[in-house]
C-alpha positions in Angstrom: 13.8 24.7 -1.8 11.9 23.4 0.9 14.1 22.3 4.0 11.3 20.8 5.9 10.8 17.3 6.0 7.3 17.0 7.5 4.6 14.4 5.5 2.0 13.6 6.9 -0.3 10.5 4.8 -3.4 11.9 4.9 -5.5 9.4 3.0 -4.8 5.7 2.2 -6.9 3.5 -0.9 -6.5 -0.3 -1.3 -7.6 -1.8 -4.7 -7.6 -5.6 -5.1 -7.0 -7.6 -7.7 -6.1 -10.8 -9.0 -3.2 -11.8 -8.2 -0.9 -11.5 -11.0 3.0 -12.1 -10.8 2.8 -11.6 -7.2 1.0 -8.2 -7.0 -2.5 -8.8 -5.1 -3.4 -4.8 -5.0 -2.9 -1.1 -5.9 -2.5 1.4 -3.8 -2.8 4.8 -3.8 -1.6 8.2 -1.1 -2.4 11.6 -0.2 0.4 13.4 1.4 0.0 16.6 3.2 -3.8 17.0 2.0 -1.8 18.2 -1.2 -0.5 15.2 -3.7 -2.0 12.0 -4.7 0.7 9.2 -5.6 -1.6 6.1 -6.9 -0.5 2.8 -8.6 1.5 1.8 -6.4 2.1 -1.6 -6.4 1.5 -4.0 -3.0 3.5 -7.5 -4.0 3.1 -10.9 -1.4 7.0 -11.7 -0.7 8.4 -14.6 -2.4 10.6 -15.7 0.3 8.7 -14.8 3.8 5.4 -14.1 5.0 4.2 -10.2 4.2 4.3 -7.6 1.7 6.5 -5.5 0.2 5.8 -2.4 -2.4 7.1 -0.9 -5.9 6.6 2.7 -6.7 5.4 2.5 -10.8 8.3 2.9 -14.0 7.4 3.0 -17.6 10.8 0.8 -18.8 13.6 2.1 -17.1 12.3 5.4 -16.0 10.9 5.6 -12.6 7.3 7.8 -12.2 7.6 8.8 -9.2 9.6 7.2 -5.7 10.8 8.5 -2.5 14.1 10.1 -2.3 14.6 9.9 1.2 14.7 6.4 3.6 12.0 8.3 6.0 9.5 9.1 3.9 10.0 5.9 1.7 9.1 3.8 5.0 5.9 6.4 5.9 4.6 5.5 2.9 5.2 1.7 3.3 4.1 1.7 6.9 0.7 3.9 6.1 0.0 1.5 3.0 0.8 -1.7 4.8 -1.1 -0.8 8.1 -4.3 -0.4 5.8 -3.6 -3.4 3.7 -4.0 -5.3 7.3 -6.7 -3.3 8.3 -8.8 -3.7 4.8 -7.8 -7.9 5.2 -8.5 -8.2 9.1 -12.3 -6.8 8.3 -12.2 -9.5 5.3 -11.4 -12.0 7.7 -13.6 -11.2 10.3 -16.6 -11.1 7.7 -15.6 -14.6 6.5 -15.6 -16.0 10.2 -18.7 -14.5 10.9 -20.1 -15.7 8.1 -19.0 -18.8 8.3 -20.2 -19.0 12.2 -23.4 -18.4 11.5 -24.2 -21.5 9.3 -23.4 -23.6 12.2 
């Protein structure tokens, strides 16, 4: 048994994709330089502005998912901060773009 909690997200990928009942993206971790967790699902909230995400299940069996509330909002916060980062370069391309032709 391992008593130590200590994860650290060591690499962070983003895929699009077309939006599809409400999931724009996949994403996919490295913890600790040592386990990749991938398809993990980035959804746009129905009710508010943001994202949430869903670890992946075949029926009712869960793949893989945090068992703990700290690592469970790690992950989140490493996948989310990306997500931002990944759009905010998207957007800025857009603008520049866009600036240009004027």
């Amino acid at each position: 048994m391992i008593n130590s909690v200590n994860i650290v997200i060591t690499e962070v990928k983003i895929d699009f994709i077309k939006p599809q009942e409400g999931i724009v993206a996949f994403a996919s971790v490295v913890i600790n330089d040592a386990v990749c967790l991938s398809s993990i699902a980035i959804h746009k909230k129905l009710s508010s502005e943001g994202y949430r995400i869903t670890y992946p299940s075949k029926g009712k069996f869960n793949i893989f998912h945090p068992i703990n509330k700290e690592v469970g909002s790690a992950i989140e916060q490493a996948i989310l901060t990306k997500l931002n980062e990944v759009m905010n370069r998207v957007y800025d391309r857009y603008d520049n773009a866009n600036n240009s032709c004027r």
